[in-house]
C-alpha positions as CSV (number, residue, x, y, z in Angstrom):
1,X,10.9,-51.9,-12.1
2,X,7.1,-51.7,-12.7
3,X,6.5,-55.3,-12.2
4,X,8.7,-55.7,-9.4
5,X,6.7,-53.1,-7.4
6,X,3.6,-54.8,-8.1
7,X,5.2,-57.8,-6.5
8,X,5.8,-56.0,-3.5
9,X,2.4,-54.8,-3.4
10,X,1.1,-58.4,-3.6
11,X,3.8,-59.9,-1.4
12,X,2.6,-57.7,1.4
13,X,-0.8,-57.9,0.9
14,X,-1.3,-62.4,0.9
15,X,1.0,-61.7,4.0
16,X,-1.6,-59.4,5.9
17,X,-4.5,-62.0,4.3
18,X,-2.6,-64.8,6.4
19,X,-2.2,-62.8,9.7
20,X,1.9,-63.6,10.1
21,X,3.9,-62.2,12.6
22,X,5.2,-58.7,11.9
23,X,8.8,-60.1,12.3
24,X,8.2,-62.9,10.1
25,X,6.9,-60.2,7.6
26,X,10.5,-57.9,7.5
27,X,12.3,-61.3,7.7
28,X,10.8,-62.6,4.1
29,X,10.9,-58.9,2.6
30,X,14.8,-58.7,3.2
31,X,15.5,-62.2,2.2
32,X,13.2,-61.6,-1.2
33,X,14.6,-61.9,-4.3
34,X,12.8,-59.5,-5.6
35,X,13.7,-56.4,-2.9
36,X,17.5,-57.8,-3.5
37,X,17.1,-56.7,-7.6
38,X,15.5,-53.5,-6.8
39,X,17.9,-52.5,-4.6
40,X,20.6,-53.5,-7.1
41,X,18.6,-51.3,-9.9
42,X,18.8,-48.5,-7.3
43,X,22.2,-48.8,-6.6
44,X,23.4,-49.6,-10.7
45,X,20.9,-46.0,-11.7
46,X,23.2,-43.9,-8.8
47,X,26.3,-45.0,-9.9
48,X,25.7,-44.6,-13.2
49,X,24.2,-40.8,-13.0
50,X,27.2,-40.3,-10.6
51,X,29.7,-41.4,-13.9
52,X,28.0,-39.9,-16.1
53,X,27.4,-36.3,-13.9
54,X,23.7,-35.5,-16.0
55,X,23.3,-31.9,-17.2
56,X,19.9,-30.1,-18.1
57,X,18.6,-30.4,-21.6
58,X,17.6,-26.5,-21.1
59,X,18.7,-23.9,-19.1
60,X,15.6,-21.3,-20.1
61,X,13.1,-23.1,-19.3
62,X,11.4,-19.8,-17.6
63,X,11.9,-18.3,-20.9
64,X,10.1,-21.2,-23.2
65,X,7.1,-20.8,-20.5
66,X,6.6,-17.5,-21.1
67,X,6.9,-17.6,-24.9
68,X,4.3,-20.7,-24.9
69,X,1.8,-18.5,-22.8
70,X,2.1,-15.7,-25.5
71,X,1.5,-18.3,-27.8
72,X,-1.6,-19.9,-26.7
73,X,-3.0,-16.6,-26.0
74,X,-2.7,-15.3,-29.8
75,X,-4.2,-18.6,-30.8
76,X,-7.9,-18.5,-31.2
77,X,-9.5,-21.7,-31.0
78,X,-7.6,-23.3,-28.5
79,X,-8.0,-27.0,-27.5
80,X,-8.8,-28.0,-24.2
81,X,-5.6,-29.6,-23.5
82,X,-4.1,-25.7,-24.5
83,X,-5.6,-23.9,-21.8
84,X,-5.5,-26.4,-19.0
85,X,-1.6,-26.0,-20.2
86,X,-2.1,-22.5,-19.8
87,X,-3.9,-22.7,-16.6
88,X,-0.4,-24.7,-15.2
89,X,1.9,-22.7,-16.8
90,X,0.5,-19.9,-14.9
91,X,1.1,-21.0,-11.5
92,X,3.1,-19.7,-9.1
93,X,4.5,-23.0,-7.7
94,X,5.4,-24.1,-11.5
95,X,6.8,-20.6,-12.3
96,X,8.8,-20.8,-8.8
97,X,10.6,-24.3,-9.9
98,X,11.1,-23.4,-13.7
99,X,13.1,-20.8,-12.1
100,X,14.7,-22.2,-9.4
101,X,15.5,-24.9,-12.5
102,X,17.5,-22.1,-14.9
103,X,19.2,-21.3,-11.5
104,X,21.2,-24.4,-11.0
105,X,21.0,-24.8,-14.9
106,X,23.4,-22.0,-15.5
107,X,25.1,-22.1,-12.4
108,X,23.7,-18.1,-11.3
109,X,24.8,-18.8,-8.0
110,X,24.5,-15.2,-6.3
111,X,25.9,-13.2,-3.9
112,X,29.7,-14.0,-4.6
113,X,31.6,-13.1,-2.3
114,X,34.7,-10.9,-2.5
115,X,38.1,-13.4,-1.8
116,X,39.6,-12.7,1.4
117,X,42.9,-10.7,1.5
118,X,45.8,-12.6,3.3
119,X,47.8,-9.9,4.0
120,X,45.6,-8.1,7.0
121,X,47.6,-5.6,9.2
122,X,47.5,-6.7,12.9
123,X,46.3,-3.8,13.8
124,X,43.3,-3.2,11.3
125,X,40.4,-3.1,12.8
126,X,37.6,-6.8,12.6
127,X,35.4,-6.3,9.3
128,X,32.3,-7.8,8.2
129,X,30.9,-8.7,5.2
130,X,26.9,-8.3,4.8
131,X,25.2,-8.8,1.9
132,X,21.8,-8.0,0.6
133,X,20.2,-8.7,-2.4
134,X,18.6,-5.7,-3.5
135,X,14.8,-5.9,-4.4
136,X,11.9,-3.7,-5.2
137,X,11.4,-2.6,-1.5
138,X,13.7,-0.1,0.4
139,X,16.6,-1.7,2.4
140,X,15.2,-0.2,5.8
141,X,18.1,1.2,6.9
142,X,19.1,5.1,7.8
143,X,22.8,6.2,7.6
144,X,24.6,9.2,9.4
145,X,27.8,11.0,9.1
146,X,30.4,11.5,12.0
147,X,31.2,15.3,11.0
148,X,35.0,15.0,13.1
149,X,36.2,12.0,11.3
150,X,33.8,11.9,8.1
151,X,32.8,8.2,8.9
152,X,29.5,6.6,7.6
153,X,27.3,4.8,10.9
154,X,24.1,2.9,10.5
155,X,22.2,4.9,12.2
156,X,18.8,3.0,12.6
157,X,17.8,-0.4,10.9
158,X,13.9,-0.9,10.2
159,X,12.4,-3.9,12.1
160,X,11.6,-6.8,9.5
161,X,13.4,-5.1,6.7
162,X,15.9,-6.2,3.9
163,X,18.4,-4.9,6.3
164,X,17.3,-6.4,9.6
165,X,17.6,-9.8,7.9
166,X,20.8,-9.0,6.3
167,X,22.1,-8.7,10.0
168,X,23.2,-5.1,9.7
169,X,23.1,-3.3,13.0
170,X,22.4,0.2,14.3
171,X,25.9,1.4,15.2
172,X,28.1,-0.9,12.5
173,X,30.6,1.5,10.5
174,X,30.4,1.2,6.6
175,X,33.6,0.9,5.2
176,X,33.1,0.1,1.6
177,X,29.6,-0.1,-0.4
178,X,30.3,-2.9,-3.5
179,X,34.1,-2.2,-3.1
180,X,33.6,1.3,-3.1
181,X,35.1,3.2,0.2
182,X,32.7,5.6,1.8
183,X,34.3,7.3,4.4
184,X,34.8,11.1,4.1
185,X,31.4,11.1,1.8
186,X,27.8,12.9,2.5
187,X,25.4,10.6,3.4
188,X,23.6,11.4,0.0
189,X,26.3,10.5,-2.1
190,X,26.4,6.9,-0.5
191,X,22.6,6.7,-0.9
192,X,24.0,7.0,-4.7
193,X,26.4,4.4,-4.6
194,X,23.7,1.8,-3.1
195,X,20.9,3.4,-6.0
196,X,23.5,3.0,-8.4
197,X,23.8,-1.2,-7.2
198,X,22.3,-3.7,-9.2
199,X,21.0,-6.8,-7.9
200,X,23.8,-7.8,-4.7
201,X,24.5,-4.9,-2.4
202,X,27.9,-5.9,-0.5
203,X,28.2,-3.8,2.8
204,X,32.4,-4.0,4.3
205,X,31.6,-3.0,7.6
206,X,33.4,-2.4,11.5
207,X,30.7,-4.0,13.5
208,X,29.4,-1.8,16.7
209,X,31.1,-3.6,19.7
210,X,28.8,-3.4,22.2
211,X,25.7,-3.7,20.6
212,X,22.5,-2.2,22.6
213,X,19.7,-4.6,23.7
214,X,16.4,-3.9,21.4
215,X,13.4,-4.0,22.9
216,X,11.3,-5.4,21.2
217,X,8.0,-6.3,23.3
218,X,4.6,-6.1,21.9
219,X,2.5,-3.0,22.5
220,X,-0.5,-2.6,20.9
221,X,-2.2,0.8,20.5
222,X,-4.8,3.1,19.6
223,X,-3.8,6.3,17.9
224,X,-5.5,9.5,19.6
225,X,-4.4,12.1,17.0
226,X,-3.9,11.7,13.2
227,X,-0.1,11.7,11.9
228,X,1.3,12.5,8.4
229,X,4.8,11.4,7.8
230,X,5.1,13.6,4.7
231,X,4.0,16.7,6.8
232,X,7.1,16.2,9.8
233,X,10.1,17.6,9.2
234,X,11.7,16.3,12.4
235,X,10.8,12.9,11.6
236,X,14.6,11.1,10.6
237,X,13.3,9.5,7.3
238,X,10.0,10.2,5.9
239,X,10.1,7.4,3.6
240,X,10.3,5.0,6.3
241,X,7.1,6.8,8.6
242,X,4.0,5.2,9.3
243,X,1.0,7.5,8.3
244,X,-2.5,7.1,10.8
245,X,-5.3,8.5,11.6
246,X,-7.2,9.0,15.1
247,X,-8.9,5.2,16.3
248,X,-6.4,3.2,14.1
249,X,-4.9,0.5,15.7
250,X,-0.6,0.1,15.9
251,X,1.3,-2.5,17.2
252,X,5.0,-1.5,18.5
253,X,7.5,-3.6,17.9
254,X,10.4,-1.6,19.6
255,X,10.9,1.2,21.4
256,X,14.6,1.4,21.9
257,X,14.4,4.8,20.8
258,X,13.1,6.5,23.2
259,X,11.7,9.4,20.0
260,X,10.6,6.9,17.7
261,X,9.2,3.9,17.8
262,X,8.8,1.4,15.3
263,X,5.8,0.0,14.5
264,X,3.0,-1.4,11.8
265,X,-0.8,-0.2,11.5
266,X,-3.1,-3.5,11.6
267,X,-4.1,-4.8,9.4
268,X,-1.1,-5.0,7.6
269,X,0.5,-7.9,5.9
270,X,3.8,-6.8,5.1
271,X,6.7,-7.6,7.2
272,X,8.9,-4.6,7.6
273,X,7.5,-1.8,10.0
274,X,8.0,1.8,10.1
275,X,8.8,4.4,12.5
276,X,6.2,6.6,14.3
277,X,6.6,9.4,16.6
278,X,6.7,7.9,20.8
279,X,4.0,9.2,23.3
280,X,6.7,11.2,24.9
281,X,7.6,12.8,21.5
282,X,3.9,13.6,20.7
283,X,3.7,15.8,23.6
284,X,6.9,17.7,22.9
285,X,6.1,21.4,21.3
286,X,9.6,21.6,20.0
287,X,11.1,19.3,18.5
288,X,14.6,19.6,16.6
289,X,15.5,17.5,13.5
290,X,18.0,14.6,13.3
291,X,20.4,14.2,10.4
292,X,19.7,11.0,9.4
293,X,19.2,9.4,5.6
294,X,17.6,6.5,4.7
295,X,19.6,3.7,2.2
């Protein structure tokens, strides 16, 4: 295969040397000999990996990497050839397909989905499955309770959070949390359920019918007084507040609610905002709590 790529090489170059016509040039390549084996090789390799369905040689390869790390590092005269090994071994890019390798290696190929029921009432009500895969940062989400029928709402979903790209909506009902029905519970006890989830987070929800229209133009703003999440106790989740002082600069990314606003102080690099009292809300003396909790 080697020398028949050299060939090519050379074919193409003695045929630029002798200035030929650029048809001329595609007519000889197809008709070569040459082209005609390597495109048999081609063909004979697929055909024969397709029989013979290859499988990985290792399927911890992540694994190995780290344990050859620890072992360079408690080596004490390492070669030159060791830590330039070390050095790739160590970046993210390797480390990303190493993974992405044991993945398809041991067939981990999460979220699964629940099967599908084929006996469905008529009359239930449309349902949607949303999944999230649960990670180190908070699903940016608030939940409320309907104190007449006991049902569990999304109440507000962060901009740019886990949630927000999950597709859950403000307004969705949650039905079940990982198979687990909800309705009839106190917001903190499905807060449990979610903590309680490990890695997938499966949300059976009643999606909101008429879903409101976000607004979600771009304001940006200089903060006039200083504002402490922590210290607010109407705010609906503190965990999800934006803290700032006087002269920092925010930029709003939507003010559907018309008492807070979501938004991210700059410089920031993180994609999820937070939510922030609105001008109108600052200027309020009395301001009454909302029963939300954040998921």
């Amino acid at each position: 295969l080697r020398q028949i790529l050299t060939d090519v090489v050379e074919e193409v170059r003695r045929t630029l040397n002798q200035d030929i016509d650029g048809t001329e040039i595609l007519h000889s390549l197809l008709n070569a000999p040459w082209l005609q084996s390597l495109l048999k090789q081609v063909y004979e390799c697929l055909q024969r990996y397709l029989r013979e369905s290859p499988a990985p040689v290792l399927d911890y390869t992540s694994d190995l990497s780290f344990q050859l790390l620890i072992d360079i590092k408690a080596f004490p005269g390492c070669s030159e050839e060791a830590k330039e090994l070390d050095r790739l071994l160590r970046q993210p890019h390797l480390q990303a397909l190493l993974s992405a390798h044991d993945t398809v290696a041991q067939k981990n190929y999460e979220p699964v989905l629940p099967p599908m029921s084929d006996d469905v009432p008529d009359e239930e009500e449309a349902t949607r499955i949303v999944c999230l895969v649960k990670n180190k940062q908070p699903l940016g989400a608030t939940i409320k309770r309907n104190e007449i029928t006991g049902e569990i709402f999304v109440a507000r979903v962060i901009h740019g959070g886990l949630a927000d790209r999950s597709l859950l909506h403000a307004g969705d009902r949650i039905i079940e949390v990982n198979g687990f029905p909800v309705d009839g519970l106190e917001p903190e006890q499905v807060i449990q359920v979610v903590a309680r989830a490990q890695g997938t987070i499966i949300f059976k929800v009643v999606p909101i019918t008429d879903r409101p229209i976000h607004n979600h133009t771009m304001l940006y703003v200089r903060a006039m007084v200083d504002y402490n999440p922590q210290q607010d106790p109407t705010i609906p989740c503190t965990d999800a507040g934006v803290s700032f002082r006087k002269g920092d600069v925010l930029e709003i990314v939507d003010q559907t609610d018309a008492l807070w606003w979501q938004a991210k102080k700059l410089p920031s690099n993180v994609a999820c905002a937070g939510l922030i009292p609105s001008s109108n809300l600052l200027k309020e003396e009395d301001l009454m709590a909302i029963d939300e909790k954040c998921v």
